[in-house]
Structure formats: structure tokens, C-alpha cells
C-alpha positions in Angstrom: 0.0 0.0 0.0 1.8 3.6 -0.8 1.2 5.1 2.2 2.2 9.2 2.7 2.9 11.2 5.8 0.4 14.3 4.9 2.6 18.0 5.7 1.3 18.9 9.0 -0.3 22.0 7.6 -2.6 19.3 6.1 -6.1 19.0 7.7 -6.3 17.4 11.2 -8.6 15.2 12.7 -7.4 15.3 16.4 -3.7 15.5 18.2 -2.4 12.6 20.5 -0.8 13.4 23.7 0.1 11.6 26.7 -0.7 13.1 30.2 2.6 12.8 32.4 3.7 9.7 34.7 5.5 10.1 37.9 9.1 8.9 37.3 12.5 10.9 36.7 11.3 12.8 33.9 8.4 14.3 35.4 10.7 15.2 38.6 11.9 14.4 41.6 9.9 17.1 44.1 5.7 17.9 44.5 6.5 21.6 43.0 8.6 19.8 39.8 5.8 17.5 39.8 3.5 19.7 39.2 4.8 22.1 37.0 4.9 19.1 34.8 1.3 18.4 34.7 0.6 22.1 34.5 2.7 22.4 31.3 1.5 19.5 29.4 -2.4 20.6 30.5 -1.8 24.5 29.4 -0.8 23.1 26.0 -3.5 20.4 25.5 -5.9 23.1 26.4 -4.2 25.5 23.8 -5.1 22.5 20.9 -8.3 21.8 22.2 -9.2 25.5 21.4 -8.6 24.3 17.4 -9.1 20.5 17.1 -9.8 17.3 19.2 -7.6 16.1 21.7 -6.9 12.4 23.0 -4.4 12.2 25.7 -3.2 8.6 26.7 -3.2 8.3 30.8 -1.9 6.2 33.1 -4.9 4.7 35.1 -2.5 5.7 38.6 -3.2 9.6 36.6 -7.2 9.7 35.3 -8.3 10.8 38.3 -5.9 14.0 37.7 -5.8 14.3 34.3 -10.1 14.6 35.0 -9.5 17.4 37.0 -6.7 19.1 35.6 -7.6 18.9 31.5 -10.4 20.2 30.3 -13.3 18.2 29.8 -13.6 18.0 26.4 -10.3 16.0 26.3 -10.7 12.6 25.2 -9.0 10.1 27.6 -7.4 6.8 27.2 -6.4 4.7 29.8 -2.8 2.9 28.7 0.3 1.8 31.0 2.9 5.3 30.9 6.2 5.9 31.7 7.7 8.2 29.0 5.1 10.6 27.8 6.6 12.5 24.4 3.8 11.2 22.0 5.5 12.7 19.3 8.5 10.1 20.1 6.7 7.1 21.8 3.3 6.9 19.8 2.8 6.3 15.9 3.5 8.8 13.1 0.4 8.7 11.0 0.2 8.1 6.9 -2.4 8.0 4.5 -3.3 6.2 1.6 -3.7 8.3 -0.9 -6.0 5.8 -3.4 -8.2 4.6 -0.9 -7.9 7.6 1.6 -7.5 4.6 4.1 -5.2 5.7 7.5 -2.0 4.0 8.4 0.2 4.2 11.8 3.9 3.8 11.6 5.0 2.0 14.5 8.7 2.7 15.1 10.9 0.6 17.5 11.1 3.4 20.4 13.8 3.0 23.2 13.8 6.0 24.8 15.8 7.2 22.6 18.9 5.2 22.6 18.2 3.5 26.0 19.9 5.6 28.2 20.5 3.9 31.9 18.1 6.8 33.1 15.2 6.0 30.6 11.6 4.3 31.3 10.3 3.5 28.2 9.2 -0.1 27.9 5.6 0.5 28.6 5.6 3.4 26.5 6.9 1.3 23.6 3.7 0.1 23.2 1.9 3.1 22.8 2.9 2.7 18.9 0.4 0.0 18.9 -2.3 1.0 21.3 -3.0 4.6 19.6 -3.1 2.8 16.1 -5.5 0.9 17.3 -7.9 3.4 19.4 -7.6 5.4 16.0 -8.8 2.6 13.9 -5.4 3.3 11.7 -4.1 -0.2 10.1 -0.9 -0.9 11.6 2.2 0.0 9.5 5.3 -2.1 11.6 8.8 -0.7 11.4 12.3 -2.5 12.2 13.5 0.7 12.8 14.2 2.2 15.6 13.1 6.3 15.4 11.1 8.8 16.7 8.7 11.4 15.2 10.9 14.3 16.3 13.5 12.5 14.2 11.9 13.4 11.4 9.7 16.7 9.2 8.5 15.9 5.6 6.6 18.4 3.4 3.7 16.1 2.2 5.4 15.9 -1.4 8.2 13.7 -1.1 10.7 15.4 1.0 12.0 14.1 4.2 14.6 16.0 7.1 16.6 13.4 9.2 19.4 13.9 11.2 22.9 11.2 11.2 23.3 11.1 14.9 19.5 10.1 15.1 18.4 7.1 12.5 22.3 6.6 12.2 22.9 6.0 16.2 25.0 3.2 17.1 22.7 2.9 19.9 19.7 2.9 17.7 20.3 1.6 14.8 23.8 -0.3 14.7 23.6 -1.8 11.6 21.5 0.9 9.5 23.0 3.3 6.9 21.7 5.8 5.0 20.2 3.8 2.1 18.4 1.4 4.5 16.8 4.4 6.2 15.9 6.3 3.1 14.4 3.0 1.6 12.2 2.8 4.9 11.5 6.4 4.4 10.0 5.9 0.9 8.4 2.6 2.1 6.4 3.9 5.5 6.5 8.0 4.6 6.1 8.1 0.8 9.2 10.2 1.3 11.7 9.8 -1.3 14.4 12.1 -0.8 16.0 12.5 2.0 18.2 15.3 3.0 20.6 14.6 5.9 21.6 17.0 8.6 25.1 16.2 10.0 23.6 17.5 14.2 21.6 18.8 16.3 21.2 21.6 19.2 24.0 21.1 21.6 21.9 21.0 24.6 20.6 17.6 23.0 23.9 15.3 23.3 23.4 15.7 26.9 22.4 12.4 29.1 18.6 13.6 29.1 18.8 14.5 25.3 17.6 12.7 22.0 21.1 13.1 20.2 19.5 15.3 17.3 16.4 15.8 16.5 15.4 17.5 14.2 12.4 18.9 15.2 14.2 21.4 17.4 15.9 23.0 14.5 14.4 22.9 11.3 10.8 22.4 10.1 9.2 22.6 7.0 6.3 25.2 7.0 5.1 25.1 3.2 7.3 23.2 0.1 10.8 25.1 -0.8 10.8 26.7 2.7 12.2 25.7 5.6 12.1 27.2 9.1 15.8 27.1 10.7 16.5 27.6 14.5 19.1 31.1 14.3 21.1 31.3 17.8 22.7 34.6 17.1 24.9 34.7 20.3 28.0 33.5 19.7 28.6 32.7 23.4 26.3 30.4 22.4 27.6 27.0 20.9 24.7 26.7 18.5 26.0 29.7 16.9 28.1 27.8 14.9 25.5 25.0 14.5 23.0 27.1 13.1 25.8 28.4 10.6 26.8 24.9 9.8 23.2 23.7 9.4 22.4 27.0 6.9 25.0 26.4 4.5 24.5 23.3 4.3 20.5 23.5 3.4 21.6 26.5 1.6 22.9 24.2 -1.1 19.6 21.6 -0.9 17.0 20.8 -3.1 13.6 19.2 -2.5 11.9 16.1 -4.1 10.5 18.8 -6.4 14.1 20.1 -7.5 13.2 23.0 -5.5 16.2 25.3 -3.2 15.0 26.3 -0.2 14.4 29.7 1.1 15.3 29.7 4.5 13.5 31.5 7.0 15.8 32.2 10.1 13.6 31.7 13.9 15.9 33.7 16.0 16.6 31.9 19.7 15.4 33.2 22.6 18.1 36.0 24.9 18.8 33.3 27.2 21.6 31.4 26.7 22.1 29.1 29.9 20.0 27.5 33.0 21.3 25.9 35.9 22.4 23.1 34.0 24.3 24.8 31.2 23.5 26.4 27.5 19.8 25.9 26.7 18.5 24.7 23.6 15.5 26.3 23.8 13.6 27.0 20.1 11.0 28.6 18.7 11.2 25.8 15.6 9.1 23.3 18.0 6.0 24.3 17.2 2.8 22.3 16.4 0.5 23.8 13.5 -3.4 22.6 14.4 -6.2 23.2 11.8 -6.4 27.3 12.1 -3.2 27.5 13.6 0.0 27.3 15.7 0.7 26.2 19.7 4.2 28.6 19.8 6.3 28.2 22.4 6.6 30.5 24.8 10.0 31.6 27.2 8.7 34.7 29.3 10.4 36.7 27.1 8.1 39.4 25.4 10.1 41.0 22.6 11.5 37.6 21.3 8.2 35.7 22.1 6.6 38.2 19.8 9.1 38.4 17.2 8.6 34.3 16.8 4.8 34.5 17.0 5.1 37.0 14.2 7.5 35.1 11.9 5.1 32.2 12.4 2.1 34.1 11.5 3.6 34.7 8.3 5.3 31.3 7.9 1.7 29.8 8.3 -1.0 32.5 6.8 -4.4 32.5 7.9 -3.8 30.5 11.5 -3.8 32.1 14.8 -0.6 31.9 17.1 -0.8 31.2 20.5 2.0 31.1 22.6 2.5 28.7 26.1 5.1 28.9 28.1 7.3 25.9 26.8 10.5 26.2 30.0 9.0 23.5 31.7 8.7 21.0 29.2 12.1 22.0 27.9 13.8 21.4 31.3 12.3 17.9 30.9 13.7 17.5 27.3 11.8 18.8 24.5 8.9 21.0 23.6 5.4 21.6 22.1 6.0 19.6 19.5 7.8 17.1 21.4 4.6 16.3 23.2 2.0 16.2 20.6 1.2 13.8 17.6 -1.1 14.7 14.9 -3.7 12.3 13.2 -4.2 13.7 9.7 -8.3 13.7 8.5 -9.1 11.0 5.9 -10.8 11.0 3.1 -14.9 10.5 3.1 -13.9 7.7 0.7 -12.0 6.1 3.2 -14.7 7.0 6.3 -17.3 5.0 4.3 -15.2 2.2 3.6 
């Protein structure tokens, strides 16, 4: 079956998140704890304003994810211990002929399993969402995540070496078997390959590249780029690296790219060293954009408005993302979309 991972721009019929789990990602005190559930309910409330929303939850969490979310959030009750849907759960495809809807199931390992990482009952959540959607299964070999990956809906797919190409992942891939499972679970048939990722993300607690932090694909022949423009910063270079070298790209269509630069945030460090934080990991929802957010109003703003235009016609709305980066990732980290299907494939 030539199945096709729609653009995300593409019509919606809900988003997929998964409420958080106690455990060492959610955090070790009651006020880490809850900061946790308060960021990942601020942005399911934020999509629920423009689409459906089913979050997976722990049955030890309903009887808080009930009074936290609002209550038009569709609940399913699944084993957690990881809770990036966008990494843990399915990336959805379409058949194009019969408008049928497919779920890749990727291998997940919590992303290259770490000694730290909890992730064997999320692992399953591949499965269990592909099911609750009534999507027919599409099994992978490999192991990958959904932040390891941004297509454009036309053939194009952005993957990252230290990701699909991880020792720890992957020790026997190369880039033609990835590309050839690519084109076999995406539709995508050319791939371009980014050498890294943010800085902050070869730490213990990060994913060793995604891409999702750094470039995303808004429309065809553009592409979004994360620009640190501090050169204290060590993604300084690393956005200078990564711009040359899409610079000189083309996509499936033969298309360059213009490249639209998402200046970083002012801050440049935590407690814990130089952030990665980025405006790039955003999710578009039909009629618009969850931005994230970093309590800083002039570059907050800047971002929402290079969005705005980036995505015409949708309304930004900005969270505050600082929480669910100092667990790992961001908006887009957290979410999963489930393209709309055809009426053709509803009646079938």
C-alpha cells in the first residue's frame, strides 16, 4: 500500500498526547511535579481551542488528568512511563488511493536506551493509539522517533545522522536502509541529511539530534531554521553549519529552499548549562500554531510574528514551553497529529 505522511499544515482530525507519569522525567519534588502536569495541560488546552484532543493516561493519573484537562479531552487509559507522544506513539500516513489511514509504529527506546530512561511501557503506545484510531498498523524494524523526522507532504524528508544513524539505535543501518524505509512507511523519497543537532541535545537527558528542534518545514521550498545569534552560544556555529548546508539543498521537487531564520530566545544558559530552547518546536493545528513561549516578550513576539507569516491564515498562540524543555523537548515534542481521511476512506 503507498502510504504518505500528509505536511502537518494538512487537515487534522485530532492531536495525541500523553498526560505525564510520575518517574524521573516528570521530577523528583511535589512543585517539579507539578509544574509538569501544568505544562502539558496549558498546552492540550491550547489544541483543544482548534481541534480534538486524546491524551493517553496512566490509570495511577485519570483521576488527575479529570480534573486538571479540560473536559472535552478525550481520555485513554494505557500503561505510561515516557510521555513524548511525538517520540513514543505512531506517526500517521495516508493512503492516498483509498484515503485509508496508516500508523507507523517505530521501535522506540527512549531514545537510545539511556540507563536513566523508562520507556518499555511506553513502547507500546505505537500499537495501542493505532488501534484506538482505527489506523491499520504499518510495523517498522527501525528504531526512530517522530521528532527525528519533518517531511513536506510531497516527497521530501529532514533526518538527522546522529539520530536514524545512532549506534545505539540503529547499529547496523546506513543511510540507504533508512531512506528505503523512508520511501516505504512515509512516501518520502528524498532525504536530505543533517550532520547534528542543538548542543543541549547530546546531553544524558537528550535525543542526540532531532530535528524537530531545529528545522521544520512550513510550506514546500521553505524551511524554518532555529538562528542562535549569540556567539557565546555553541549553537552559533551549529545554526551556521546547518544554513549552508540546506543552503545548497533541493527538495523532491528540485526545488532550493528559502530559509527562513527563527531567532533563539536572549537566554543562553540554566542551571544546568546552555539551553536549547527553540522557537522551531511548534505544532500547526487546523487554524493554527501552539508557539512556544520563554517569558520573554520581545523575542516571544518576534517568533509568533514570523510564524504568523510562515503559516498565513492561522492564529498563534503562545504557552510557556520552559517546563517541558527542562524535561527534554517542547510543544512539539509532546503532541502527535492524526491527519483527516478522506470521506472515501470513512465509508469504507
Amino acid at each position: 500500500m503507498p502510504w504518505r505522511m500528509p505536511a502537518e499544515t494538512a487537515p487534522h482530525a485530532r492531536t495525541w498526547m500523553t498526560f505525564p507519569a510520575e518517574g524521573e522525567t516528570l521530577g523528583a519534588s511535589d512543585a517539579e511535579r507539578e509544574a509538569g502536569y501544568a505544562a502539558w495541560t496549558a498546552v492540550a488546552a491550547a489544541v483543544a481551542r482548534f481541534e480534538p484532543v486524546t491524551m493517553v493516561v496512566d490509570p495511577r493519573e485519570t483521576a488527575r488528568a479529570r480534573r486538571m484537562l479540560p473536559a472535552e479531552i478525550e481520555l485513554l487509559e494505557a500503561p505510561v512511563d515516557e510521555f513524548w507522544m511525538r517520540d513514543s506513539g505512531p506517526t500517521f500516513v495516508v493512503d492516498d488511493t483509498t484515503g485509508a489511514l496508516g500508523a507507523v509504529d517505530w521501535i522506540f527506546n527512549g531514545w537510545g536506551a539511556p540507563a536513566w530512561a523508562q520507556w518499555r511501557l511506553s513502547a507500546e503506545h505505537g500499537r495501542i493509539v493505532a488501534a484506538a484510531s482505527g489506523a491499520e498498523l504499518v510495523s517498522s524494524v527501525l528504531v526512530n522517533e517522530g521528532g527525528g523526522l519533518h517531511v513536506d507532504g510531497e516527497g521530501t524528508v529532514l533526518l538527522t545522522e546522529t539520530v536514524q544513524l545512532d549506534p545505539r539505535r540503529n547499529p547496523y543501518a546506513d543511510r540507504a536502509r533508512v531512506e528505503a524505509e523512508m520511501a516505504r512507511t512515509l512516501g518520502a523519497t528524498h532525504a536530505i541529511w543533517l550532520p547534528r543537532g542543538l548542543t543541549r541535545d547530546y546531553d544524558d537527558f537528550g535525543t542526540n539530534g532531532h530535528v524537530d528542534i531545529v528545522a521544520t518545514i512550513p510550506s514546500p521550498g521553505r524551511i524554518l531554521l532555529h538562528d542562535q545569534r549569540d556567539a557565546a552560544h555553541p549553537d552559533h556555529a551549529v545554526s551556521g553549519e546547518l544554513r549552508a548546508l540546506l543552503a545548497a539543498q533541493t527538495d523532491a521537487a528540485g526545488r532550493p529552499f528559502e530559509i527562513v531564520d527563527l531567532p533563539a530566545p536572549q537566554t543562553l544558559r540554566d542551571h544546568e548549562g546552555f539551553v536549547d530552547w527553540s522557537y522551531v518546536n511548534h505544532l500547526v493545528v487546523d487554524g493554527g500554531v501552539i508557539a512556544c513561549g520563554f517569558g520573554e516578550e520581545k523575542a516571544d513576539a518576534d517568533a509568533a510574528a514570523i510564524l504568523a507569516e510562515a503559516y498565513p491564515g492561522r492564529e498563534v498562540v503562545t504557552v510557556d514551553a520552559r517546563e517541558i524543555f527542562a524535561r527534554g523537548g517542547g510543544i512539539h515534542c509532546i503532541t502527535q497529529q492524526q491527519p483527516r481521511t478522506t470521506p472515501a476512506a470513512e465509508g469504507a
